[in-house]
DOKE-548316 format. One line per 5 residues: number of its first residue (from 1); their letters; for each residue y, z, x of N, C-alpha, C. Coordinates in Angstrom, 1 decimal. Atoms other than C-alpha are relative to their C-alpha. Layout:
<rs>
NUM	A	Y:Z:X:Y:Z:X:Y:Z:X ~ ... .
</rs>
This chain:
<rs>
1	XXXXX	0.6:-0.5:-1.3:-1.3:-13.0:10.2:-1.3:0.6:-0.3 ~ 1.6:-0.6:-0.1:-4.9:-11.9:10.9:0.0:1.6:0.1 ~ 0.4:-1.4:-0.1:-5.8:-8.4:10.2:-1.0:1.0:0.8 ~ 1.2:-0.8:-0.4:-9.1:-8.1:11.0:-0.8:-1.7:0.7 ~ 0.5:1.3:-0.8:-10.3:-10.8:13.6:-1.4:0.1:-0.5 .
6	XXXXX	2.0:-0.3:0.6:-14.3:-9.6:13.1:-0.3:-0.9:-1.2 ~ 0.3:0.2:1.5:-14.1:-10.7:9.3:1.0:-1.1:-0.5 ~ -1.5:1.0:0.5:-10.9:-13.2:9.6:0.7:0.5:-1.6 ~ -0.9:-0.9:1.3:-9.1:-10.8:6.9:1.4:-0.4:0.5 ~ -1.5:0.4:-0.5:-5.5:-11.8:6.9:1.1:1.0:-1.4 .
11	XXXXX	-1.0:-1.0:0.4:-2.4:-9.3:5.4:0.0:-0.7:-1.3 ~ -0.2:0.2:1.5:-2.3:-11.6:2.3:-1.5:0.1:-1.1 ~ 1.5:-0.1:0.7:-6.3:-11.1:1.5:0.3:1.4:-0.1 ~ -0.6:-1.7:0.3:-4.9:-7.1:1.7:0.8:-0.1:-1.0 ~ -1.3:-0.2:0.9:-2.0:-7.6:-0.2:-0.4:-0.2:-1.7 .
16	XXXXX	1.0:0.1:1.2:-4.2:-9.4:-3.1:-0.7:1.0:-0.5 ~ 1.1:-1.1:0.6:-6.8:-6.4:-3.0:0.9:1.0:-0.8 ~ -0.9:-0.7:0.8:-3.6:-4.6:-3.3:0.5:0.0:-1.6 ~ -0.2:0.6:1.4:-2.8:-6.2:-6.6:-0.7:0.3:-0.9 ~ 1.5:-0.1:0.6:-6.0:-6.1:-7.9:-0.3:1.4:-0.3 .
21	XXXXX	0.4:-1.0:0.5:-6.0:-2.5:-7.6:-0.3:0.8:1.3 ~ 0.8:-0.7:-1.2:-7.0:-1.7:-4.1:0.5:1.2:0.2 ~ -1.4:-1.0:-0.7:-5.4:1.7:-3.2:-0.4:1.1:1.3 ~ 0.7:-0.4:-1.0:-7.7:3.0:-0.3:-0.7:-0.7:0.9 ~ 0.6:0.9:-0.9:-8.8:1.6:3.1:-1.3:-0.3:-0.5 .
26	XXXXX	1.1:0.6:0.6:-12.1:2.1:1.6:-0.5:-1.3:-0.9 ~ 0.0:0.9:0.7:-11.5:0.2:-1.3:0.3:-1.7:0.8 ~ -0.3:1.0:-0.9:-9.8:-2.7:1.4:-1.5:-0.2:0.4 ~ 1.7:0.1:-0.9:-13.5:-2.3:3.3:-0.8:-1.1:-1.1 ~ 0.8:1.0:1.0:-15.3:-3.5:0.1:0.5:-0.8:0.1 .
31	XXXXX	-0.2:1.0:0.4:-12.9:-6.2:-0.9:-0.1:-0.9:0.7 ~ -0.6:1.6:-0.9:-12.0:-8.1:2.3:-1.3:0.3:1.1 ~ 0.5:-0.1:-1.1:-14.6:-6.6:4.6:1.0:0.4:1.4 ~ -0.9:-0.6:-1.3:-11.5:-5.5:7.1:-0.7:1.1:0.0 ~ 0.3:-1.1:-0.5:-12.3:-2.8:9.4:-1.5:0.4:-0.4 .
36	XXXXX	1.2:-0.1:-0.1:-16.0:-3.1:8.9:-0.9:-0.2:1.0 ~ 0.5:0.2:-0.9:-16.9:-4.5:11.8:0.3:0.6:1.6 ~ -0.1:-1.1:-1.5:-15.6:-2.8:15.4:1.3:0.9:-0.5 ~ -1.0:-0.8:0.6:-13.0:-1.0:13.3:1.6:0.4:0.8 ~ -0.7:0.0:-1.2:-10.1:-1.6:15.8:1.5:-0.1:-1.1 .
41	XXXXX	-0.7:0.2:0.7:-8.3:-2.7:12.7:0.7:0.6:-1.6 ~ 0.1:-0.8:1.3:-8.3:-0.3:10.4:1.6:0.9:-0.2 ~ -1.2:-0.7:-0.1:-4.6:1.6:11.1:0.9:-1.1:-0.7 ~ -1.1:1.3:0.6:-2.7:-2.2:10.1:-0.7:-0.1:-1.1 ~ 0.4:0.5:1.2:-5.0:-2.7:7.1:0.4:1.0:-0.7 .
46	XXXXX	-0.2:-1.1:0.7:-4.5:0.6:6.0:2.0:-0.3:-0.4 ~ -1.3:0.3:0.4:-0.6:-0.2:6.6:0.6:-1.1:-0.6 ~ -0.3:1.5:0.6:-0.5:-3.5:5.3:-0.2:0.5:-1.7 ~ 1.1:-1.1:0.9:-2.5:-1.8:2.2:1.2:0.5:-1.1 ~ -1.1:-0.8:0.2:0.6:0.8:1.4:1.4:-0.6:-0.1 .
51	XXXXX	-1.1:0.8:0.0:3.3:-1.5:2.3:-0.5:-1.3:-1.7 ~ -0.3:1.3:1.2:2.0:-4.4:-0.8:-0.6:1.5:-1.1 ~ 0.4:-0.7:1.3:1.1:-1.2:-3.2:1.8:0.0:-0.5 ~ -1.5:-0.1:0.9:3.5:-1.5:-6.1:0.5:1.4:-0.1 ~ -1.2:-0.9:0.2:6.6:0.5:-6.0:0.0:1.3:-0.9 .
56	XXXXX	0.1:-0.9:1.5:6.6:3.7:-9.1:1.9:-0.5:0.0 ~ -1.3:-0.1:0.5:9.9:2.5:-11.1:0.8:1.4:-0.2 ~ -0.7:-1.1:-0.2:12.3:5.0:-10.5:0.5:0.4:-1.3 ~ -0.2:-0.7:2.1:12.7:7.6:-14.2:1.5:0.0:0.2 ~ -1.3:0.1:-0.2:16.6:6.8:-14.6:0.5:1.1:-0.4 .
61	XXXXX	-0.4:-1.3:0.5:17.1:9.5:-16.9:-0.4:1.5:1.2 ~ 0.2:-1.0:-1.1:15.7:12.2:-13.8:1.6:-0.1:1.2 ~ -0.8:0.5:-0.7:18.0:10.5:-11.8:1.5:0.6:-0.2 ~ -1.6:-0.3:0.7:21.5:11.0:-14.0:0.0:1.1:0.0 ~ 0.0:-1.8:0.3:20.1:14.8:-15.0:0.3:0.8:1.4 .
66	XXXXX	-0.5:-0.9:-1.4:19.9:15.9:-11.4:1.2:-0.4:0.6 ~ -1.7:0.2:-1.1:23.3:14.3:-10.3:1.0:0.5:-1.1 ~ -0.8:-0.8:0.8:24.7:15.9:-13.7:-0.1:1.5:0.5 ~ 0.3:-1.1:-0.8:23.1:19.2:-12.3:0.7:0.8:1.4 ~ 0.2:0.1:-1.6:24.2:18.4:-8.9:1.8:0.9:-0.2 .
71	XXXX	-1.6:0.2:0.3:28.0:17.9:-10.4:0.2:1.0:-0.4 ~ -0.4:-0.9:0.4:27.8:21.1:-12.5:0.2:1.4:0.5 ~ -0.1:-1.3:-0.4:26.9:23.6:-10.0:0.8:0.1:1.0 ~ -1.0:-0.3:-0.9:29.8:22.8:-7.5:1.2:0.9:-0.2 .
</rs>
């Protein structure tokens, strides 16, 4: 799908910058040119943007300690 009609940016030219490192609309502006031109499109690039930024692997050990914690103070 088209992002940014002005610059024909499309959600997978975001999702790339995303990859690459992108992590701010700004950063999006340089790469693809979205939301450079009548800026109508700047709220979906931004959410496109956040939605392909990789995940933080969840710390497992945080995980087990606070539900050991959880279990000891009932």
């Amino acid at each position: 799908m088209y992002v940014c009609i002005c610059h024909g940016v499309t959600e997978k030219d975001i999702q790339k910058a995303a990859k690459n490192g992108a992590n701010s609309l700004q950063d999006v502006k340089q790469i693809t040119g979205a939301s450079t031109g009548c800026g109508s499109c700047a709220d979906m690039a931004l959410e496109v943007l956040l939605e392909a930024q990789p995940k933080p692997t969840p710390d497992f050990l945080q995980i087990i300690q606070s539900g050991l914690n959880i279990q000891t103070q009932v």
